[in-house]
N, C-alpha and C positions, 0 to 999 in steps of 0.2 A: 753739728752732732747728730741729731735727728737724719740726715744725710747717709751719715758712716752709719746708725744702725738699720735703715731699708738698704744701703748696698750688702750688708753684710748678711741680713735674714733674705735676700732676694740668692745669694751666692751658697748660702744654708739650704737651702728648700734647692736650687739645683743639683747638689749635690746629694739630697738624701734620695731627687727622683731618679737619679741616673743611677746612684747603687741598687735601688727597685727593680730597675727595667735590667740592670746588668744581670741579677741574680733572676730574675724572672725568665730571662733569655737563655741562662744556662741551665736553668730546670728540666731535664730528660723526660718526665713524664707529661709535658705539653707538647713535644713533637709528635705529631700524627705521623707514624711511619709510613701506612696507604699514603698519604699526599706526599711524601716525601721521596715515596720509591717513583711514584707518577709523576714529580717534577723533575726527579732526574733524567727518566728514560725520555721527558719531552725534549728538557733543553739537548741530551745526548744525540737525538736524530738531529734535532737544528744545526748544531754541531757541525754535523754529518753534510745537512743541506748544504750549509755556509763553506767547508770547507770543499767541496768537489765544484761549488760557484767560483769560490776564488781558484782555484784550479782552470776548471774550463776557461776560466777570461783571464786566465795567467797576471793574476796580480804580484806586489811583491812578494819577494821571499820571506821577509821578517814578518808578510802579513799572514801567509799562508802560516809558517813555521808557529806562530801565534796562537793560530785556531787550532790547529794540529795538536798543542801539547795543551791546550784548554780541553780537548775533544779526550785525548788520552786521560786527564787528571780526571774527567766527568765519568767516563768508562771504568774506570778505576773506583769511582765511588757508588756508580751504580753495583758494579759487580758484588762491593764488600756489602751494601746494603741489599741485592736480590740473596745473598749466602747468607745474611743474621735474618734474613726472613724466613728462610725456610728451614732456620733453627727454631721456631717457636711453634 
């Protein structure tokens, strides 16, 4: 018995910490928009690097095709986040 009640307070307390962090992580007023505009535009040239690498050394197509629409979805977020910036 003592058993069933540490498994059950150990499976309690995981789950009251995960709706913590869940609800913490979607709180809008903890994202630094500066670091967030500067980690786009980095990973978006890496992108950029990675993708004209695999190009030049003609790797797969599914590899290429890969980075390509990872590069566009990054461009795409950059762009909506450099336009709500220079709304404020």
């Amino acid at each position: 018995m003592p058993e069933a009640l540490a498994v059950f307070f150990i499976l309690a307390v995981s789950v009251i910490v995960f709706a913590a962090a869940w609800l913490r992580g979607r709180d809008l007023s903890l994202i630094n928009a500066d670091y967030e505009l500067q980690r786009l535009r980095h990973h978006e040239a890496w992108l950029r690097l990675r993708l004209e690498l695999a190009e030049r050394e003609q790797w797969s197509d599914d590899m290429i095709a890969g980075i390509a629409d990872e590069h566009h979805r990054t461009s795409l977020q950059l762009a909506r986040a450099v336009g709500s910036s220079h709304l404020r």
